[in-house]
Phi, psi and omega in degrees: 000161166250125197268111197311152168253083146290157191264101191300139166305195162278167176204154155209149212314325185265358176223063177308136178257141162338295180342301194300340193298270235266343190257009197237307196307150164224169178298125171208189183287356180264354206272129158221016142260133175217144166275143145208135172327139174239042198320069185219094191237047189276315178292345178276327173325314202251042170215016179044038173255182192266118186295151184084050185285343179294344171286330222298348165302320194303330203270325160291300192317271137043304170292295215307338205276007188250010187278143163272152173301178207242125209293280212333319201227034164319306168258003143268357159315291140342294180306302197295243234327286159009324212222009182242148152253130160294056156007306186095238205226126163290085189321109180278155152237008177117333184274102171333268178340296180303319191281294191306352151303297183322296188286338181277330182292325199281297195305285206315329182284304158346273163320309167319285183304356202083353182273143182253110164255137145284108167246133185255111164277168024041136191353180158238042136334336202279325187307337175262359184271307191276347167289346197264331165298328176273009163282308192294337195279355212042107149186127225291162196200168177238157159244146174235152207222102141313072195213146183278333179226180194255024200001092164197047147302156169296138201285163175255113196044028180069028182246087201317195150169268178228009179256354183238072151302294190298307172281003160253357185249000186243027125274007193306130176294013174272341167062355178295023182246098174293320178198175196244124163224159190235123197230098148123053155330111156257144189261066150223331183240040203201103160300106174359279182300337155277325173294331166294325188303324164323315200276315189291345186244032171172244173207168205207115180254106237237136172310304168311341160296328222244074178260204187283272234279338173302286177305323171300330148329309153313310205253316155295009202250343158346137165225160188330126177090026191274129133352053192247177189223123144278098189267113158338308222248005141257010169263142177349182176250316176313346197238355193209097169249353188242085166214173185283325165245099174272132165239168197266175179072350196283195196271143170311153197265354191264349172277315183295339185287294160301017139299304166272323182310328198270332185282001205258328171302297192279105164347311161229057166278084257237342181202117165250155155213183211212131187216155173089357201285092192270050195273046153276005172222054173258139226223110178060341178093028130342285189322285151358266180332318190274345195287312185309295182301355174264315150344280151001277171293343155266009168268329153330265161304002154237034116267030180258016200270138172321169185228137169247000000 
């Protein structure tokens, strides 16, 4: 692993930052949360969407470490910070496949300890490198998908990438992926024949469906051993311009932001990523700014989470 070079904010005794947290812990038996990077944007390259998405943990990291612990729940918020690590960056080389070995070996040790993995993308290839930790562990899991589309294309010259995450990962010989939901789908960007293939190995929830009592629905309806995935690029484009396919209509970035805090609630969502985070094409660090704070609330939830 690389362990990140971020630039720490100023900090003072009455106004502590993530920073101070996330650039000093390290991994131990006490550890129940860990980030780690996915500098990786070979899939999106190869799904002819606009590349540069491989900075984006760094560009993540960067926001988050400028965050305050969070006022409502300040001291177990604090305790979780305590107990969480920055990992760092998977060392990519270029090769997909491998590297997305690489990051399922990081996730599978993760899980193993009982750690709640964060993965900071990169495309969102980085979701089959991380479905590959529940593979290594054998032991059966779900998915939940936050997203404007269902990645679940057909691999290219037998090659994933960042549009098939979803169809490699619940065709896998291992049959350990049960099922799929797809959460906030718009039926302009979602092909007929993906949105069926979805709905038969799971359910397919249409943006317009997705109202507050809906994502919370969602989100108390986890079932053990879950997956979930945040794709970026289903929040507004006005509220998200920095992703590889930005769209207009999309979901409010404050319903995504209690989207992830409420799946962060429930125990048993067992591993997130936060994907797609483009900041070459970021307007202020906005972009930035929303990856982090969709972190951000899942350090929220799971620290309201009982503590074992």
């Amino acid at each position: 692993m690389i362990r990140p070079s971020v630039p720490l904010p100023d900090t003072h005794a009455d106004d502590p930052r993530l920073g101070r947290w996330l650039a000093s812990n390290r991994l131990d038996e006490a550890t129940r949360v860990a980030l780690v990077g996915f500098p990786s944007d070979e899939g999106v390259r190869r799904n002819g969407g606009r590349v540069g998405a491989a900075a984006g943990p760094s560009a993540l990291r960067t926001a988050l470490y400028r965050l305050t612990p969070d006022a409502r729940n300040a001291e177990a918020f604090a305790a979780l910070l305590e107990r969480t690590v920055d990992l760092g960056d998977v060392p990519v080389t270029g090769d997909l496949e491998r590297d997305q070995d690489a990051l399922g070996a990081v996730v599978a040790d993760a899980l193993a300890r009982g750690i709640v993995p964060i993965v900071l993308g990169g495309g969102h290839e980085t979701t089959y490198g991380h479905a590959l930790g529940y593979v290594q562990t054998r032991r059966p899991f779900h998915l939940l998908n936050w997203d404007a589309h269902a990645d679940v294309r057909p691999l290219v010259d037998g090659l994933g990438h960042s549009g098939s995450p979803f169809r490699q990962v619940l065709e896998h010989p291992s049959g350990l992926a049960q099922a799929y939901t797809l959460a906030g789908a718009m039926p302009g960007r979602v092909a007929p024949s993906h949105a069926a293939y979805a709905s038969e190995r799971g359910a397919v929830v249409w943006l317009d469906d997705l109202d507050e009592a809906r994502i919370q629905r969602l989100a108390a309806e986890i079932r053990p051993r879950t997956l979930v995935s945040f794709d970026l690029d289903l929040v507004d484009a006005g509220a998200m311009p920095a992703v590889s396919a930005p769209g207009a209509g999309g979901l409010g970035a404050r319903a995504w932001l209690r989207a992830a805090e409420a799946c962060a609630c429930n125990p048993n969502a067992t591993s997130f990523d936060v994907v797609e985070l483009n900041p070459s094409f970021d307007r202020d660090g906005i972009g930035a700014s929303l990856a982090a704070l969709t972190v951000w609330h899942l350090l929220a939830g799971l620290a309201w989470r009982p503590v074992v």
